[in-house]
Backbone as CSV, one residue per row, in Angstrom:
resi,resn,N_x,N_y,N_z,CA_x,CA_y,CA_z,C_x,C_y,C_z
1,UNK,0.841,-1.175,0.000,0.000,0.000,0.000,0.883,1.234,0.000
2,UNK,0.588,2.109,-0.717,1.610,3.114,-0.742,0.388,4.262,-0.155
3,UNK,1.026,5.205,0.357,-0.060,6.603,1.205,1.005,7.830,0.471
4,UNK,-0.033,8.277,-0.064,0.389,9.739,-0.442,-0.511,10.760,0.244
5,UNK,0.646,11.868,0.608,0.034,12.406,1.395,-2.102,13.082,0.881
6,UNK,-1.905,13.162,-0.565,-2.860,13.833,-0.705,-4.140,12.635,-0.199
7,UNK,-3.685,11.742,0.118,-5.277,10.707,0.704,-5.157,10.592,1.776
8,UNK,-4.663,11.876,2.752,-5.086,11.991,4.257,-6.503,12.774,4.469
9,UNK,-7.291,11.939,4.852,-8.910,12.985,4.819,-8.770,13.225,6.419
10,UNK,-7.892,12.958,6.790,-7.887,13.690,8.690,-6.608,13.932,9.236
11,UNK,-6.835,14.881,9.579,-4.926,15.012,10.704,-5.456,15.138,11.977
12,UNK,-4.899,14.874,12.830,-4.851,15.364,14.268,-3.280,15.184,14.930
13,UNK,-3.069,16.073,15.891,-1.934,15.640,16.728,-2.184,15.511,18.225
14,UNK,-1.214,14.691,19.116,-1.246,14.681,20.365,0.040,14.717,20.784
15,UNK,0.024,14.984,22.207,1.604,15.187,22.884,1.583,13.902,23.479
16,UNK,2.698,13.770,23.738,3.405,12.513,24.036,3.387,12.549,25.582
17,UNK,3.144,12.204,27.033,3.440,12.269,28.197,4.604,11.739,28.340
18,UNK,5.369,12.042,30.048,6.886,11.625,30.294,6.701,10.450,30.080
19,UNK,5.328,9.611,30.614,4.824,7.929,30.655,5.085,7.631,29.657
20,UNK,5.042,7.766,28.325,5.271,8.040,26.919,3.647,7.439,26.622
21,UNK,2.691,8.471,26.965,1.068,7.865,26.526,0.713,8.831,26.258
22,UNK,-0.112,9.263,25.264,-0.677,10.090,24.287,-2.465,9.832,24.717
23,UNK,-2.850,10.594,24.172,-4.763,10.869,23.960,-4.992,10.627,22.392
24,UNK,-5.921,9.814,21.975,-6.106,9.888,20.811,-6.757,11.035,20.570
25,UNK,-6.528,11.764,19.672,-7.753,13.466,19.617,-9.418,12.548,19.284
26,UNK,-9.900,13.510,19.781,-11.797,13.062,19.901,-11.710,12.799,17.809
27,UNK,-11.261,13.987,17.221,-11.673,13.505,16.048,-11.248,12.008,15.486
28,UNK,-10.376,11.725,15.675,-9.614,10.931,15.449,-10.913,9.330,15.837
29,UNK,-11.201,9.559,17.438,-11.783,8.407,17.698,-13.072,8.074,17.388
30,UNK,-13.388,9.558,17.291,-14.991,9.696,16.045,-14.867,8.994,15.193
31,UNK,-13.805,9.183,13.751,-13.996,9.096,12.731,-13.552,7.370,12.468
32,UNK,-12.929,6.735,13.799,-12.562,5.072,13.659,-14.355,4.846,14.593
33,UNK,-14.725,4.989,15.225,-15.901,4.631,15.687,-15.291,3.954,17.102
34,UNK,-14.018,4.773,17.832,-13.467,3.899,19.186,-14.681,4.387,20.054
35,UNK,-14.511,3.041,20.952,-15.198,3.430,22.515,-14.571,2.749,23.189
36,UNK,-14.323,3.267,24.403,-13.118,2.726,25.659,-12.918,1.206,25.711
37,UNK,-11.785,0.903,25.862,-11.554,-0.559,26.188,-11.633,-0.912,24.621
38,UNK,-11.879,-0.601,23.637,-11.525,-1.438,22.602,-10.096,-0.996,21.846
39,UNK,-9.806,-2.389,21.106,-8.362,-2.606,21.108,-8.184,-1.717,19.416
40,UNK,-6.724,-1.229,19.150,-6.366,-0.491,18.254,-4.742,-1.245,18.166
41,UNK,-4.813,-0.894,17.219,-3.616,-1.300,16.416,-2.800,-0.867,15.758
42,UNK,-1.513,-0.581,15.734,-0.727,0.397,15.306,0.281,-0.391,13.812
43,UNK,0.445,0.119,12.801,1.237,-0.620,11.711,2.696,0.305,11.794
44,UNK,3.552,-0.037,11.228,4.878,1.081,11.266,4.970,0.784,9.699
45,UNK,4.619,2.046,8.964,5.085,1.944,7.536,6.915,2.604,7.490
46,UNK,7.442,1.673,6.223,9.013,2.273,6.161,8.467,3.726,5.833
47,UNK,9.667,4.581,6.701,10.027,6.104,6.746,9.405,6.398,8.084
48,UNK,8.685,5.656,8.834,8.645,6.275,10.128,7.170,6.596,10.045
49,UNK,6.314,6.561,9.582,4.987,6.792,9.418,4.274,5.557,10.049
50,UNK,3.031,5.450,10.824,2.240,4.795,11.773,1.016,4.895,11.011
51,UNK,0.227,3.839,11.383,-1.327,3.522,10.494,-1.656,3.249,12.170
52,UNK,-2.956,3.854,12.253,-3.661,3.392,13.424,-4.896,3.245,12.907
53,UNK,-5.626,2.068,13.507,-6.831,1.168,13.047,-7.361,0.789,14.062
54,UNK,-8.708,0.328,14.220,-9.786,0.068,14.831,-9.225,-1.615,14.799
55,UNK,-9.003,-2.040,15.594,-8.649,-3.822,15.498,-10.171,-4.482,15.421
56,UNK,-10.178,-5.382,14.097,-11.543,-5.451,14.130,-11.602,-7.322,14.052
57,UNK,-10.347,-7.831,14.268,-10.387,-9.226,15.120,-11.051,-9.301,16.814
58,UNK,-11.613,-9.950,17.045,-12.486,-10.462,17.883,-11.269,-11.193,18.947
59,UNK,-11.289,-10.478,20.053,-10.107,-10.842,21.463,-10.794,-12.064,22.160
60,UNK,-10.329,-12.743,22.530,-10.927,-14.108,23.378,-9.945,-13.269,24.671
61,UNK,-11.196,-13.093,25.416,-11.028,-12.540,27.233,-10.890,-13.995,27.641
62,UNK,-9.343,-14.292,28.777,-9.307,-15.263,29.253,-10.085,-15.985,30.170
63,UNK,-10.955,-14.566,30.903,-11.392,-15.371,32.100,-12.710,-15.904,31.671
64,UNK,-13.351,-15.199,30.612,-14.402,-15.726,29.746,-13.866,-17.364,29.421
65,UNK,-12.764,-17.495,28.582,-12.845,-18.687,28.034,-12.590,-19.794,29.321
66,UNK,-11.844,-19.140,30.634,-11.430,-20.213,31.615,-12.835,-20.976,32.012
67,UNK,-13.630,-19.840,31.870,-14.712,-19.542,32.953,-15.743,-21.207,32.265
68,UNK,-15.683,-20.854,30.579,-16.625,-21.548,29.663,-15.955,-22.899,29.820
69,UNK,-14.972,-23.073,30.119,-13.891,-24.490,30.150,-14.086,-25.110,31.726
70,UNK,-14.311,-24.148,32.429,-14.680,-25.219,33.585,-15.937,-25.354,33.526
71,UNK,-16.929,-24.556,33.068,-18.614,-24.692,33.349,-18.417,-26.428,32.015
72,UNK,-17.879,-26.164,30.860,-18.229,-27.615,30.138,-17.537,-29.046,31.033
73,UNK,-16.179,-28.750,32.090,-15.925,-30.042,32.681,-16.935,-30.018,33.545
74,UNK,-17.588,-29.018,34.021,-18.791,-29.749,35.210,-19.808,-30.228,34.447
75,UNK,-20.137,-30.180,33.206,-21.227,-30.647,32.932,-21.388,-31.945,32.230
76,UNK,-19.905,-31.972,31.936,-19.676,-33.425,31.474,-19.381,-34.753,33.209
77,UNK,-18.754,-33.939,33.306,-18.351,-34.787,35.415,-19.762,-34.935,35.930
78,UNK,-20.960,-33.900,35.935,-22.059,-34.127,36.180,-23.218,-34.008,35.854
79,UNK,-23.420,-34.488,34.833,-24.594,-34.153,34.218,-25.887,-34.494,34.404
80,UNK,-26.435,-35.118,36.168,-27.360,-35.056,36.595,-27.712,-33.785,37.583
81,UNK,-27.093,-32.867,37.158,-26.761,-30.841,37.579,-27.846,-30.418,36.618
82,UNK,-28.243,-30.655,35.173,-28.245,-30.146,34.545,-29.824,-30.441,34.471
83,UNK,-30.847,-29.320,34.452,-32.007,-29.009,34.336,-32.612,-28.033,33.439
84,UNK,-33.629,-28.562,32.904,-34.244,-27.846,31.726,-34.775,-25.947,32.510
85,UNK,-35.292,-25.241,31.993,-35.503,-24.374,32.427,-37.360,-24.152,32.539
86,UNK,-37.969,-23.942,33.542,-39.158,-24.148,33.497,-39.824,-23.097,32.794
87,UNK,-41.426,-23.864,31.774,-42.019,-22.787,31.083,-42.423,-21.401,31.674
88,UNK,-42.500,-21.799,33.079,-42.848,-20.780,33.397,-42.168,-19.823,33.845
89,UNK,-40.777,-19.603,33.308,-39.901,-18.934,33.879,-39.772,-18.051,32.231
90,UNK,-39.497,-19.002,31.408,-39.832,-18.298,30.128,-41.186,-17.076,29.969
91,UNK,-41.860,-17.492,30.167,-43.296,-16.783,30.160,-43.124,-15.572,30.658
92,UNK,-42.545,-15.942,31.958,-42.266,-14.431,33.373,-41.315,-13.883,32.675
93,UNK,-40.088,-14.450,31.915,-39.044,-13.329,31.114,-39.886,-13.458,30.079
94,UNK,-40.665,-13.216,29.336,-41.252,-12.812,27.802,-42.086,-11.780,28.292
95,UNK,-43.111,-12.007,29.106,-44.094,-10.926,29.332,-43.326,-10.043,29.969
96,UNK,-42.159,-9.755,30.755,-41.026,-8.381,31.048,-40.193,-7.580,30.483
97,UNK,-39.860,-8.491,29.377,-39.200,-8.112,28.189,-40.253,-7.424,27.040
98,UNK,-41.439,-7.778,27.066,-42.167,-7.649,26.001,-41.977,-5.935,25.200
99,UNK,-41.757,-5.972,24.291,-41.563,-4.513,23.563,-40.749,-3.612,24.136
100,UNK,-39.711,-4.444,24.163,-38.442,-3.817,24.843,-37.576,-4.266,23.873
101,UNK,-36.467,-3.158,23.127,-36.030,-3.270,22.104,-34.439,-3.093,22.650
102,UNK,-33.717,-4.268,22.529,-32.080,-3.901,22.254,-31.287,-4.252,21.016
103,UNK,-30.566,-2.910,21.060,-29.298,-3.478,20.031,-28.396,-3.307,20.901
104,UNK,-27.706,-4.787,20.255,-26.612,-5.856,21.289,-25.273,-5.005,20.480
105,UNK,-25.177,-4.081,19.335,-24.105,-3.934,19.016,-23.599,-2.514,20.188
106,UNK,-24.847,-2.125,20.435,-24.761,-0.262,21.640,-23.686,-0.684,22.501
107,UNK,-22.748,0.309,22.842,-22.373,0.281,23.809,-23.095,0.381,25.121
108,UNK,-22.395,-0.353,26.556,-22.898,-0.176,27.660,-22.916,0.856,28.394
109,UNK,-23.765,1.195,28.917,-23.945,2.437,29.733,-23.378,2.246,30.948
110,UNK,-23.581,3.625,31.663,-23.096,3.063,33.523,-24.037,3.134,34.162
């Protein structure tokens, strides 16, 4: 990939701290679509020039996967644990939920 300067559609700059950690500028995290905690990725093109990107591979959180790896050895070690979920528990979450709309892609609120 070659970058000439004329196909920069954004500049921003930031200062460097003694920590050596920078702020991404707001435009900057606008225009990748960042929100906290998600991961970015830095390329080093020859001459000293940096590509920063939205990392849009999917991170496997360890304690997630530890977590999913012991819940499958208990269920194989015991699988008289394991109970259906009653209709009527469905019912009580459908009629609470009812016309209640999420998108799972939103970020979380506090």
């Amino acid at each position: 990939m070659i970058l000439n300067i004329e196909d920069v559609s954004l500049r921003a700059e930031s200062r460097l701290t003694e920590r050596s950690q920078t702020t991404i500028p707001v435009a900057i995290r606008d225009a990748l679509h960042l929100k906290p905690g998600e991961l970015i990725e830095y390329s080093l093109l020859p001459g000293g020039r940096v590509i920063i990107s939205r990392q849009e591979k999917e991170q496997d959180d360890p304690v997630i996967s530890e977590f999913l790896s012991f819940l499958e050895k208990d269920m194989k070690k015991n699988p008289q644990h394991i109970k259906s979920v009653p209709a009527t528990l469905w019912a009580e979450v459908k009629e609470l939920t009812d016309g209640v709309e999420i998108d799972l892609d939103a970020p979380l609120t506090d």
